[in-house]
N, C-alpha and C positions, 0 to 999 in steps of 0.2 A: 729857191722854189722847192727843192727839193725835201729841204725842213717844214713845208707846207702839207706835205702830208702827211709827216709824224705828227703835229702839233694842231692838225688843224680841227679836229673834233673840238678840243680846249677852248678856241679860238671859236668855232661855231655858238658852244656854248657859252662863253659871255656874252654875244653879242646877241644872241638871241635873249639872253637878261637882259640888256641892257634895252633893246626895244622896246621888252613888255615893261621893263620901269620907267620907261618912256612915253611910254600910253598910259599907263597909270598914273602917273604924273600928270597927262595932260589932263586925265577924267579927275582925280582928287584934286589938284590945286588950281589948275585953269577951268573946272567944271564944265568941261566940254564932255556929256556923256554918248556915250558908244552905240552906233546902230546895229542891227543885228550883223552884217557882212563886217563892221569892224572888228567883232569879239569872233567873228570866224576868219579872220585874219589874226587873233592873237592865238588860237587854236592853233595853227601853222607854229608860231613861234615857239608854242610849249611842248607839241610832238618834237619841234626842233631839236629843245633843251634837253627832254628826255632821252632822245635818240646821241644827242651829243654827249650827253654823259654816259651810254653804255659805250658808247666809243672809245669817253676815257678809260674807262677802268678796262677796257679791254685791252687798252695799251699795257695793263700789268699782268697781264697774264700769256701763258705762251703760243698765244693767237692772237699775238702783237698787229701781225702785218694784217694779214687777214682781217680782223676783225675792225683794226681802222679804215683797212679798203671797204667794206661790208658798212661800215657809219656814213664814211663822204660818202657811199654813193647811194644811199636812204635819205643822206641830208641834201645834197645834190636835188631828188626826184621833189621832198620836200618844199625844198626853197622855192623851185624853179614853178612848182603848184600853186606855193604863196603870191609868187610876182605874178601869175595867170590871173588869179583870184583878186589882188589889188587893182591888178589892172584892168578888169570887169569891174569891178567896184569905183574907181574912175572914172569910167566910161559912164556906170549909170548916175554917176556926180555932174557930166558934161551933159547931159541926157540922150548921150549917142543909142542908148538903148534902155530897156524898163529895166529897173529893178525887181528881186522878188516881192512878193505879197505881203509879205511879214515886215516889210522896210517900209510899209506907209505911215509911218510916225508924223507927229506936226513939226518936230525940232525942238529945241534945247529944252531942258526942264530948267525951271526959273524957280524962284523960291515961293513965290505962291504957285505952282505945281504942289511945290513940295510941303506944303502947308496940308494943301487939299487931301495929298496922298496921304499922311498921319490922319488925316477928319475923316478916312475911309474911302476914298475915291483912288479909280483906278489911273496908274501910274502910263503916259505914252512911251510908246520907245520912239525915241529921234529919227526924221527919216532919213535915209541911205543916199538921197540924189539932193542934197543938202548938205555941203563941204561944213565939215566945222570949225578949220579953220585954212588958209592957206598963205604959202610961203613963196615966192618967186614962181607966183602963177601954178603950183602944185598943191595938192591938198594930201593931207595924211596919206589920203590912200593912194596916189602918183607917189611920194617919194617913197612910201612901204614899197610898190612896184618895182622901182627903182632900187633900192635895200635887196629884199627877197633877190632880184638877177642876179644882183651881185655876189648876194651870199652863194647862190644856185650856183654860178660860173665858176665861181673859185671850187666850190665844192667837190664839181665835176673836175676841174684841175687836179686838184687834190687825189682824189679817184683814182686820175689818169695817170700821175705820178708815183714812180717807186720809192718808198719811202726810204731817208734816211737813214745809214744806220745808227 
């Protein structure tokens, strides 16, 4: 565990790639496109990536310690924001509560959408409390929820431990 906080910015930062090529993938090749609160869940991921790389490179300089303790716990407050933010985003998928105003979209864009939107017609955004797809009863946004604690808890772990030498 304790190699968990030397290594774990590195370790933040792919997986925080590996999400957002995960989402992207789902919106390029499954054409499942993103509501507003999904692309404010992938903002979470790309502060992530950013912050986890000044992490790394702070590992090369002689603010080793410090500066990776100073990453996990910006990536810790991050994650932990992210899995808040999914898991609101869930909730207005279940319709436990409204969504914002800007999520009133009709759902999926289809190819005559996309017809109309080249012929000059304005494009919908997909709405928010419309899962796009789901997987053992969780949708995108439940397992991001689930993703983001996890990254959040290790993070904080991370944080909390002295690191290797």
């Amino acid at each position: 565990m304790r190699a968990l906080s030397r290594h774990w910015p590195l370790i933040a930062l792919l997986l925080s790639a590996a999400a957002l090529a995960v989402a992207h993938a789902f919106q390029t090749f499954g054409h499942l496109a993103p509501c507003t609160l999904c692309l404010k869940q992938r903002e979470v991921y790309w502060i992530a990536l950013g912050l986890a790389g000044l992490g790394v490179a702070a590992g090369f300089t002689p603010w080793k310690a410090r500066g990776t303790r100073i990453a996990c716990v910006g990536l810790g407050v991050i994650f932990l924001y992210g899995a808040g933010l999914a898991a609101w985003h869930a909730g207005v998928e279940w319709k436990w509560w409204p969504g914002p105003a800007a999520c009133s979209g009709r759902g999926q864009v289809s190819s005559a959408d996309l017809a109309a939107l080249i012929h000059g017609a304005k494009m919908s955004i997909p709405a928010c409390d419309k899962p796009a797809w789901v997987f053992l009863g969780l949708s995108m946004a439940g397992w991001n929820a689930l993703l983001s604690l996890g990254l959040g808890v290790l993070s904080v772990i991370a944080a909390a431990r002295k690191p290797a030498p």
